[in-house]
C-alpha positions in Angstrom: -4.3 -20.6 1.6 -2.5 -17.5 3.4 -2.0 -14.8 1.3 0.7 -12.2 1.4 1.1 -9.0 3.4 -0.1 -5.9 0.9 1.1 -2.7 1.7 0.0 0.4 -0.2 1.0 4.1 -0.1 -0.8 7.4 -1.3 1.4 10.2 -1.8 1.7 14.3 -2.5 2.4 13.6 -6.2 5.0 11.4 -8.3 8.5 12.2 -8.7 10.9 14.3 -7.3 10.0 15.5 -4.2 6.6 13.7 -3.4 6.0 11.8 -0.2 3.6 9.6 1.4 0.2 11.0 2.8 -1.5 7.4 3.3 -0.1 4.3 4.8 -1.8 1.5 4.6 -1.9 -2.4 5.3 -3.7 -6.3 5.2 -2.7 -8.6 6.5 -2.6 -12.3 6.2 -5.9 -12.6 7.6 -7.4 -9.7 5.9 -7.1 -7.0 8.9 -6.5 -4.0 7.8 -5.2 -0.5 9.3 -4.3 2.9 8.0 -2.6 6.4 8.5 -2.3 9.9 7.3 0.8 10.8 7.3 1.5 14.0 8.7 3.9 16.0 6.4 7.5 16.3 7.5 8.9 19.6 7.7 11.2 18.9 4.8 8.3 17.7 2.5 7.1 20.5 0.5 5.6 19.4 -2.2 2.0 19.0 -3.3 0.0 18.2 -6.7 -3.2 19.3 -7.0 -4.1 16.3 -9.1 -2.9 14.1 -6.6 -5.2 15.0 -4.0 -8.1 15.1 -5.9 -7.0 10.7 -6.8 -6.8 10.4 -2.6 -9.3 13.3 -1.3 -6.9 13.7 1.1 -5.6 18.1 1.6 -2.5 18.5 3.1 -3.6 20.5 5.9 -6.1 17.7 6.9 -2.9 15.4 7.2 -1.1 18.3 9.3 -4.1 18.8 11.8 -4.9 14.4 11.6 -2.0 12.8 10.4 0.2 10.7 12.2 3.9 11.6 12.7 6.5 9.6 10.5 8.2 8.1 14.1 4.7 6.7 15.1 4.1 4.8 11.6 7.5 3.5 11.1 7.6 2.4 14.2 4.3 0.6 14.0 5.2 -0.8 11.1 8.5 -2.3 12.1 6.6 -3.5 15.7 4.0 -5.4 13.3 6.2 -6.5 10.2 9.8 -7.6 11.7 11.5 -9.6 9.9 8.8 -10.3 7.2 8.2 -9.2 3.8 5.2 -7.2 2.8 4.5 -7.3 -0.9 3.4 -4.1 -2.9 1.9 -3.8 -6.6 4.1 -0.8 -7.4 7.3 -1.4 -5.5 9.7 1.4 -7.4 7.7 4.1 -6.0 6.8 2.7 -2.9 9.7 1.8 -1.9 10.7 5.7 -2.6 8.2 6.8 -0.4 8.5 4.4 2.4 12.5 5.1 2.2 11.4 8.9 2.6 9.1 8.0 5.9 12.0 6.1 7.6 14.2 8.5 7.0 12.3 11.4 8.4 11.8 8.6 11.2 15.6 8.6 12.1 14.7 4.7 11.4 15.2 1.5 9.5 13.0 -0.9 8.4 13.3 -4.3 9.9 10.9 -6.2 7.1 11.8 -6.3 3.6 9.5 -4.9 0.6 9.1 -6.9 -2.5 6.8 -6.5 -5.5 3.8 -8.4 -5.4 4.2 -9.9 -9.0 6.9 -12.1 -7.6 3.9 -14.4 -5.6 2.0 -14.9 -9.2 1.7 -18.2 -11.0 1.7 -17.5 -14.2 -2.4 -18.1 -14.4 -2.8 -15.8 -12.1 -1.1 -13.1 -14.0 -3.1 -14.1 -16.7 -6.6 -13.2 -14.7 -5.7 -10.7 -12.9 -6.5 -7.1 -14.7 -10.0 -8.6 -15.4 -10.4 -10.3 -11.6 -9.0 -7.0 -10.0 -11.5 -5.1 -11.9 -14.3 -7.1 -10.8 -13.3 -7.6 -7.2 -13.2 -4.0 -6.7 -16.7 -4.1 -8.5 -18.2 -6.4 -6.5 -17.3 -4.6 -3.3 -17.8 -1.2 -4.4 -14.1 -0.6 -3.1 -12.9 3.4 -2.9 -9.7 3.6 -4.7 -6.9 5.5 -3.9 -7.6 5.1 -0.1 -4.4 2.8 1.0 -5.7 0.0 2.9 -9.0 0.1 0.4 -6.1 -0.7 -2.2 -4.3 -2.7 -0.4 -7.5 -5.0 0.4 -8.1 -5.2 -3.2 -5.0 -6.3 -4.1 -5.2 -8.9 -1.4 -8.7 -9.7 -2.6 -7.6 -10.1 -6.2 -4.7 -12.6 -4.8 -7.0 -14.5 -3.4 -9.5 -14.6 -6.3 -6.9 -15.5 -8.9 -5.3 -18.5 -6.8 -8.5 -20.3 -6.4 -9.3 -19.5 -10.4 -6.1 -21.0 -11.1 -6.3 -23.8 -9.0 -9.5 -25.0 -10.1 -7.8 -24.6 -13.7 -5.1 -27.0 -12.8 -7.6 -29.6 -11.1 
């Protein structure tokens, strides 16, 4: 069984204005990878509340973060012409729009929400598996690729459930 591609993004706030501060990835073998994002000169704002979810201050991602160019461009070398899934497309695909465009690029993989690769038994465990996967492996959230290996985790967990339902 080869699971999908999660991608998950930590950002300055929600709404208008906010941008991503995390970028991170696993992938269908369960690799993952991560990156602060260092703030683009045009992204100004910040919530408090925010960086107390992802422990993550802005001026750490100015001194250690990575340049927008650097992760789009990582991303597009390791994802072309795929698509990576996301549990909260909307808003990621807001922030990862802001990224690329801050890049000067454009992605060359598609973004789709990850709802769209569950049976309908899997919808039906997964709150409760997702909760006790990130349990189980004592899993920091709001870290991006912590996330995104949960999500993965919980895919993974809730295919097998609902295959052994169906046997």
């Amino acid at each position: 069984m080869v699971p999908p591609v999660i991608v998950d993004i930590e950002a300055s706030g929600f709404g208008a204005g906010s941008y991503p501060v995390e970028i991170g990835y696993v992938d269908s073998k369960g690799e993952v990878w991560s990156a602060q994002v260092q703030p683009h000169s045009d992204w100004l704002h910040w919530d408090n509340e925010a960086e107390k979810l992802h422990q993550q201050s802005r001026q750490s991602l100015e001194a250690h973060g990575q340049t927008a160019q650097e992760i789009a461009a990582h991303l597009n070398r390791v994802f072309a012409g795929q698509t990576v899934y996301t549990d909260g497309w909307y808003q990621d695909f807001v922030w990862l729009h802001s990224l690329y465009e801050a890049a000067s690029l454009t992605p060359r993989f598609k973004l789709e929400d990850l709802s769209v690769t569950l049976t309908p038994e899997q919808q039906a465990l997964w709150h409760e598996t997702k909760q006790a996967v990130r349990d189980r492996f004592a899993l920091q959230q709001h870290r991006a690729s912590t996330d995104a290996k949960v999500l993965q985790l919980t895919w993974l967990t809730t295919a097998e459930m609902a295959a052994a339902l169906t046997e």
